[in-house]
C-alpha atoms as one frame of an Amber mdcrd trajectory, in Angstrom:
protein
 -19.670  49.691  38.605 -19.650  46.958  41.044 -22.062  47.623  44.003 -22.846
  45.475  47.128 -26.303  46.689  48.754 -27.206  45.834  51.974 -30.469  45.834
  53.390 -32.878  44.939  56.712 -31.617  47.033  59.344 -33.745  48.741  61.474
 -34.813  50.110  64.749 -35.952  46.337  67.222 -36.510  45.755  70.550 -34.185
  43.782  73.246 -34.814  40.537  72.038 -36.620  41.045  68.711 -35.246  39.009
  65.307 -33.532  41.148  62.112 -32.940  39.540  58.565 -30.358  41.500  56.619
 -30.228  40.790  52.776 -26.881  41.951  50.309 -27.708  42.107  46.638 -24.730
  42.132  44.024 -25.027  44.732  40.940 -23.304  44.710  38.417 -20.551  42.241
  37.080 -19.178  40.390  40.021 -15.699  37.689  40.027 -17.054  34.473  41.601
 -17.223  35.064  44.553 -15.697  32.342  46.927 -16.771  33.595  50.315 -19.317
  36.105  51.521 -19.212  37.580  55.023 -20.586  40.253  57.524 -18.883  43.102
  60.008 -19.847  45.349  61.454 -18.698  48.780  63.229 -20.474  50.391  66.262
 -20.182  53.800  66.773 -16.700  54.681  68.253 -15.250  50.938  67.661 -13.512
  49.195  65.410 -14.803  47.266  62.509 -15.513  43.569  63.581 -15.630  40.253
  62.003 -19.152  38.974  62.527 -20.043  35.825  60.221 -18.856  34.349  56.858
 -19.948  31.587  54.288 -18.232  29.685  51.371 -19.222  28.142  48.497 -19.566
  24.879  49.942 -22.020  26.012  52.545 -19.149  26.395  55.058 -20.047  28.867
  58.175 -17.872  30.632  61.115 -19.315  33.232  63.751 -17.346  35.612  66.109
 -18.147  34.076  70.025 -20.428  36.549  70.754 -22.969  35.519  68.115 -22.625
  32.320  68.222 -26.418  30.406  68.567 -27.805  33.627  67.695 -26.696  34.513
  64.520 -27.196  32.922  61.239 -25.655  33.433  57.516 -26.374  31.814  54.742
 -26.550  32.271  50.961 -28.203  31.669  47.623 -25.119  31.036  45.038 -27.448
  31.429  41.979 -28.097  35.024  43.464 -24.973  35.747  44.852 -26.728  36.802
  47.521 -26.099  36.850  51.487 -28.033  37.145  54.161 -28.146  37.757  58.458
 -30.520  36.300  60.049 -30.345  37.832  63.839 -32.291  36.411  66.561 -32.090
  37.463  70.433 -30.666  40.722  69.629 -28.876  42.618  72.245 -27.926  46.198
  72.747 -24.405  45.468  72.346 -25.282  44.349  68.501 -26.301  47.944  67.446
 -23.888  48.888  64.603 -23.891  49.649  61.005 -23.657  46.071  59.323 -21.486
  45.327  56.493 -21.262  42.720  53.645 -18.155  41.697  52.169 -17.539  39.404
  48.763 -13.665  37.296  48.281 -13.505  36.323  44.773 -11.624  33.219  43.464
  -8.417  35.221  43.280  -7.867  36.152  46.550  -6.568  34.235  49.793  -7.561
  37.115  51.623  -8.990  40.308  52.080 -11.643  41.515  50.412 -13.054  42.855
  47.086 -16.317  44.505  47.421 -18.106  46.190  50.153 -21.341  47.298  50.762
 -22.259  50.654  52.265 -24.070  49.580  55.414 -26.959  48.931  57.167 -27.567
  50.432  60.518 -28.937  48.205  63.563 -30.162  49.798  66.818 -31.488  47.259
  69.412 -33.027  49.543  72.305 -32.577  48.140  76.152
């Protein structure tokens, strides 16, 4: 079956840098867009970053200059790279695949990575 697997999370200081990696198994649909949410405990999922094809990036406002995504297409792989983390950014840290097929929403998700920044 299908699998998204994310990776990188961790315990980091106020401050401190994360790099979060999602790896594809299996057979995947090409996969048009890749992107990262992510929940914090007792709050609803969030929209964090996504990429295209083409190279294309978008952030949420709060992690803007921060925050960076970026891909390898050979790999199919996505990652987070997280600088100046904040408390506020602890959450469990999704990655999400939109195949050719779709307009919207999403095909695969992975099961998480959790990301506690301590104050």
């Amino acid at each position: 079956q299908v699998q998204l697997v994310e990776s990188g999370g961790g315990l980091v200081q106020f401050g401190g840098s994360l790099r979060l990696s999602c790896v594809p198994s299996g057979r995947l649909l090409p996969i048009n867009v890749m992107a990262w949410w992510r929940q914090a405990a007792g709050k609803q999922r969030e929209w964090v970053a996504d990429i295209t094809l083409d190279g294309t990036t978008k952030y949420t406002d709060s992690v803007k200059g921060r925050f960076t995504i970026s891909r390898d297409n050979a790999r199919n792989t996505a990652y987070l790279q997280m600088n100046g983390l904040k408390p506020e950014d602890t959450a469990v840290y999704y990655c999400a695949t939109r195949s050719a097929f779709r307009s919207e929403g999403w095909d695969y998700w992975g099961q998480g990575t959790q990301v506690t920044v301590s104050s």
